[in-house]
C-alpha positions in Angstrom: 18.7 186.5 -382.0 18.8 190.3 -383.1 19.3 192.6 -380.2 18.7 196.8 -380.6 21.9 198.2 -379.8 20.5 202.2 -380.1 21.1 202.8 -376.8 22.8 205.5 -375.0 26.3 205.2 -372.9 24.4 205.1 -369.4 22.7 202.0 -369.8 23.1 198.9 -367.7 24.8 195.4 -369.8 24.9 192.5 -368.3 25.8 189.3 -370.4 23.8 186.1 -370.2 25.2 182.7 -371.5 22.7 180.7 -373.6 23.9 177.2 -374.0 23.0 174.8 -376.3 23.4 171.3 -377.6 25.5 172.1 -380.3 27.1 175.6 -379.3 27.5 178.4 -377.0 26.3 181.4 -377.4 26.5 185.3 -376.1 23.7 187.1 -375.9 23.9 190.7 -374.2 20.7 192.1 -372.4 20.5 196.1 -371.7 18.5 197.2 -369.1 17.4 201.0 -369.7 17.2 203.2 -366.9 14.6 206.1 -366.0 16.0 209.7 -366.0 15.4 209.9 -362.2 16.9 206.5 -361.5 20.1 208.0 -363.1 19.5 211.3 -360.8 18.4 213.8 -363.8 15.4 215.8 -362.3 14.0 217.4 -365.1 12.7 220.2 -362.3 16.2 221.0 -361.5 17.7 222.1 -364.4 18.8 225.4 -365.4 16.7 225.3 -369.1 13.8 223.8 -367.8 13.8 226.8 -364.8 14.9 229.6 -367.4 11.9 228.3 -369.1 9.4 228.0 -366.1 11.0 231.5 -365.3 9.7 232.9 -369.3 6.8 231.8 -368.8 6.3 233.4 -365.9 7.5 236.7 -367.3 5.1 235.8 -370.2 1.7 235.9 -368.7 2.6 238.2 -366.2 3.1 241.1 -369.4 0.0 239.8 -370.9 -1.9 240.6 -367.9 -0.8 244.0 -367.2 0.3 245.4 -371.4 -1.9 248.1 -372.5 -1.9 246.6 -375.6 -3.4 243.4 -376.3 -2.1 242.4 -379.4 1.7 243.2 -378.3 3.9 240.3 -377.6 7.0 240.5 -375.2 9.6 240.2 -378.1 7.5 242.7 -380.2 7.3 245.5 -377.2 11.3 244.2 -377.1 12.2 245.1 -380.8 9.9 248.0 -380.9 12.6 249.2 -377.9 15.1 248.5 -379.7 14.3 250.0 -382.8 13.0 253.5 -381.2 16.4 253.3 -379.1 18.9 252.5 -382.5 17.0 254.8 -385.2 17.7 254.0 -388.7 19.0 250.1 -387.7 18.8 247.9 -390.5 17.4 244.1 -390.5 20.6 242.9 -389.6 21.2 245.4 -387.0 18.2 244.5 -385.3 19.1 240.5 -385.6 22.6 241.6 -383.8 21.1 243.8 -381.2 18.0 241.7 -380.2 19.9 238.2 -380.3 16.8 237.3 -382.2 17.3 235.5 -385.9 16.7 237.0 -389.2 13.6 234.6 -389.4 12.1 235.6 -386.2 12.6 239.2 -386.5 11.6 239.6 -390.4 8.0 238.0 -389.0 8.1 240.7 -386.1 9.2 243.6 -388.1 6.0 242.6 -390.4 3.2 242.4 -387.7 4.6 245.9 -386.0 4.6 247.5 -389.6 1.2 246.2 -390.3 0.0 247.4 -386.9 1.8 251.1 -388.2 4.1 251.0 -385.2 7.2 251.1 -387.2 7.9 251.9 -391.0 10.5 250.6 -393.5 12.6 253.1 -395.5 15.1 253.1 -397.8 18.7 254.4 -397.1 19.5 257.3 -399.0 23.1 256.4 -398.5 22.7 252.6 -400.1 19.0 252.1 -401.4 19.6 248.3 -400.5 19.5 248.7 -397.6 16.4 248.7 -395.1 16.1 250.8 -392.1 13.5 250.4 -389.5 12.2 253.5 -387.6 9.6 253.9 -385.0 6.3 255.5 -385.7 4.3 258.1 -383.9 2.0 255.3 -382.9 5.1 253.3 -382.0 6.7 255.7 -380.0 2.9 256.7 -378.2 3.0 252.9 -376.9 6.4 252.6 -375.9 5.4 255.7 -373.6 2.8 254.4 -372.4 4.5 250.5 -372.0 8.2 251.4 -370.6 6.9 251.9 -367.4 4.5 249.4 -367.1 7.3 246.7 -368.5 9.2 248.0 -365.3 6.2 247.1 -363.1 6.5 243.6 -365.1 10.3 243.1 -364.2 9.8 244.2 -360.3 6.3 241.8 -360.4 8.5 238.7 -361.9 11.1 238.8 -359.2 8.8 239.5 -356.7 9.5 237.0 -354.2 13.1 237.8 -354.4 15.0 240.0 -351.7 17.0 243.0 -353.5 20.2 241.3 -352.7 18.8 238.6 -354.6 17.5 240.4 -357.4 20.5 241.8 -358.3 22.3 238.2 -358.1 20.1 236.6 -360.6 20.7 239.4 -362.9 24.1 239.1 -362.5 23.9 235.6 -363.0 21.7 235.4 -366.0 24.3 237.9 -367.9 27.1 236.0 -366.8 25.4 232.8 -368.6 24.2 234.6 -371.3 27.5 236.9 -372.0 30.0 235.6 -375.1 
C-alpha cells in the first residue's frame, strides 16, 4: 500500500493498524486541511490587500490619465527620468525598484511613443542615457497634477491622520 507523502508540515496524521492473518501492519492516513480551517484568510493578508489596494490605484489612473495609452509604471519612469536627466538603464532599474527586464520594455514603448530619447554618453559611448522629450516633458505637465488627484482619490475614504499612517507604514515595509 503506497501512500503520497507530499504533504506539508500542518497536516493532520493519524495512524491506523491493519491487521492481518499473517502480519501487522502500519499504515498512516493524512487528513489535509482547508486554508480557513487552519485560520489563513486569504482576505486578510497584507499581499493580497497591497494587491487589492494596486488595483485600486490602477483603474482609478486609467479613468482620469489624459493619456490613454500611459500606464502607471510608464507615467512612473517617465518621472523619474525627467527628474534624474541623463540616468542610464541601470540608474533607472536602481531608482524605480523596477528590473532591467521590465524597464528595458518601458523605456522602448515611451521611446517609440517619442516621449523620451536614448543617447550616447559623450563621456563613455557605452553607456546609454535616457532623457525626456518635449512631448514627454508636455505630458508630465499636464499628468503631475492629475496623478495627485489619483493619490488623494485612492485614499479617499481615509481620515488625514490616517493617510499619513499608511504612508508611513507602507515605507516602513518597503524600506531596506
Amino acid at each position: 500500500m503506497a501512500l503520497n507523502k507530499a504533504f506539508s508540515s500542518t497536516k493532520a496524521v493519524s495512524t491506523l493498524f491493519i491487521v492481518t492473518a499473517d502480519n501487522r501492519q502500519t499504515a498512516t492516513v493524512t487528513t489535509i486541511k482547508t486554508p480557513s480551517e487552519q485560520g489563513y484568510s486569504l482576505k486578510d493578508q497584507v499581499g493580497f490587500l497591497i494587491r487589492k489596494a494596486h488595483q485600486r490605484n490602477t483603474a482609478i489612473f486609467q479613468q482620469h490619465s489624459v493619456d490613454e495609452q500611459l500606464t502607471p509604471i510608464q507615467f512612473s519612469a517617465l518621472c523619474v527620468i525627467a527628474d534624474n536627466d541623463n540616468s542610464s538603464l541601470t540608474d533607472l532599474v536602481q531608482i524605480t525598484a523596477i528590473d532591467q527586464a521590465t524597464i528595458r520594455g518601458i523605456v522602448s514603448r515611451l521611446k517609440k511613443r517619442g516621449l523620451i530619447e536614448l543617447v550616447s554618453d559623450p563621456r563613455d559611448q557605452r553607456k546609454v542615457i535616457v532623457r525626456a522629450t518635449r512631448e514627454g516633458m508636455m505630458l508630465l505637465d499636464e499628468m503631475v497634477p492629475i496623478a495627485k488627484e489619483i493619490s488623494d482619490i485612492t485614499v479617499e475614504k481615509l481620515n488625514p491622520s490616517e493617510q499619513v499612517a499608511l504612508t508611513y507604514l507602507l515605507k516602513k515595509i518597503i524600506e531596506e
